[in-house]
C-alpha positions in Angstrom: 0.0 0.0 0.0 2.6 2.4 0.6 4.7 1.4 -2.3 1.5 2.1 -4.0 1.1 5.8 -2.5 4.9 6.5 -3.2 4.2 5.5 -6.9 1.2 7.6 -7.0 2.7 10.7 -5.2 5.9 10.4 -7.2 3.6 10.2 -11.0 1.7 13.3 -9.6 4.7 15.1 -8.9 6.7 14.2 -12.3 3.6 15.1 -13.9 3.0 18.3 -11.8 6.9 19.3 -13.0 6.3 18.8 -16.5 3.3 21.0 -16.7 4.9 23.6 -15.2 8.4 23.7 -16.7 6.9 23.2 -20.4 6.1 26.0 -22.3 3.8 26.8 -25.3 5.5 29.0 -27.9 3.5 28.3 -29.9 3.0 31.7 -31.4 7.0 31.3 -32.6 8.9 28.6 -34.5 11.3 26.7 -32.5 14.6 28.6 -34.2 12.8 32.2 -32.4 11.8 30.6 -29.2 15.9 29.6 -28.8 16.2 33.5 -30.3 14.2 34.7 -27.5 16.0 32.6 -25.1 19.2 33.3 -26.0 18.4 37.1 -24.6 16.9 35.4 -21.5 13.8 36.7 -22.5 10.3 34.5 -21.3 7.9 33.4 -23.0 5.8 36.5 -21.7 7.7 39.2 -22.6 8.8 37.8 -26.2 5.3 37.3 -26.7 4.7 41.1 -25.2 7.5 42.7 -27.5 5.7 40.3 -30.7 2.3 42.2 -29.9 4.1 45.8 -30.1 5.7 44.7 -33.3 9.4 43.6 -32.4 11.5 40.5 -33.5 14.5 39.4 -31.2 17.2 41.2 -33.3 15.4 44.6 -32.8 15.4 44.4 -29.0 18.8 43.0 -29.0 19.8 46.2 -30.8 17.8 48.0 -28.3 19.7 46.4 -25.6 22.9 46.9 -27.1 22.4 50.4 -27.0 21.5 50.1 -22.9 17.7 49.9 -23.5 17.0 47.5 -20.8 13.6 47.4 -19.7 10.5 46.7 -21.4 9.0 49.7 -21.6 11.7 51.8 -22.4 12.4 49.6 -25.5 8.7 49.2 -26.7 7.9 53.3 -26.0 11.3 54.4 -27.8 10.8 51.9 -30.7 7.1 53.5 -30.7 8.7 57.3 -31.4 9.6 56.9 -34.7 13.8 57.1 -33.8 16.2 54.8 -34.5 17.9 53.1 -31.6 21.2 55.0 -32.8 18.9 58.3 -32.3 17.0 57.2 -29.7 20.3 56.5 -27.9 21.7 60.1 -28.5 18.5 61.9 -27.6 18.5 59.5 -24.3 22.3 60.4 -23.2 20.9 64.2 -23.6 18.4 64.1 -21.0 15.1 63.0 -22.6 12.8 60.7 -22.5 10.9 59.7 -25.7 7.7 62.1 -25.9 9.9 64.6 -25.1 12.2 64.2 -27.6 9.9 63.6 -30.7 8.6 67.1 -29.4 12.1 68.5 -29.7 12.7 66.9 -33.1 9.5 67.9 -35.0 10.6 71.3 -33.9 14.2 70.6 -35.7 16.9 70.5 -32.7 19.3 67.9 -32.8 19.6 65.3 -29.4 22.9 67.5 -28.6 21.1 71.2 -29.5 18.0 70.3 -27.2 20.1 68.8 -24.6 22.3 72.0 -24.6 19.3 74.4 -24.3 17.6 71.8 -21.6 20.8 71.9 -19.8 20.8 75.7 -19.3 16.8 75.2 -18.2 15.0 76.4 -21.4 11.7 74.7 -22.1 11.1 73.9 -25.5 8.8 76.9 -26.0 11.6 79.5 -24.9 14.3 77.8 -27.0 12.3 78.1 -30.1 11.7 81.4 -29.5 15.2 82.2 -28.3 16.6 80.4 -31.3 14.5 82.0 -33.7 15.9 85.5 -32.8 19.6 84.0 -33.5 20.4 83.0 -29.8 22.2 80.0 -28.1 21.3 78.5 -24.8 23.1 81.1 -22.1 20.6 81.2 -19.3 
């Protein structure tokens, strides 16, 4: 009887580890899924970046560049940069509303991050750049 209970105890728990150490996938082939892996990167949040229209090369170039959580990587991707720009306008102080508001107003990452630097607003350096003036506050 207890050999029995063993035997049952021990099938439940074999069974009980497979369950929960298998994973689905299935949304990838097997060649992404190792991809994925190879970035330590879950199921989850592959599955997360997937849905916001990344591949595992684009957030390894994302890492690469020091992009390291989630959100950062998905918002930044969202703003239209390139992770070579979004990395620029990131050493400069902004974060990635910010600096599509800085760009569609023409100022580089390094001519908004001087004029943020010296606490202009976007407002007052476009008007203080308009009359021919560098950040000096």
């Amino acid at each position: 009887m207890n050999t029995l209970k063993i035997g049952f105890i021990s099938l439940g728990f074999a069974l009980l580890t497979a369950c929960a150490s298998s994973s689905s996938w299935n949304a990838v082939t097997d060649l992404e899924q190792a991809r994925w892996e190879s970035l330590n990167i879950n199921e989850r949040t592959a599955m997360e970046y997937i849905d916001n229209g990344l591949d595992a090369n684009d957030v390894e170039r994302w890492m690469n560049k020091g992009f390291v959580e989630q959100e950062d990587i998905i918002r930044w991707s969202k703003s239209q940069f390139t992770v070579f720009e979004a990395s620029n306008w990131r050493m400069n102080g902004f974060e990635a509303d910010e600096a599509r508001a800085w760009a569609q107003e023409n100022f580089t990452p390094e001519d908004a991050g001087a004029w943020k630097q010296k606490n202009f607003d976007l407002e007052d350096a476009i008007e203080e750049r308009a009359k021919g003036l560098a950040p000096t506050k």
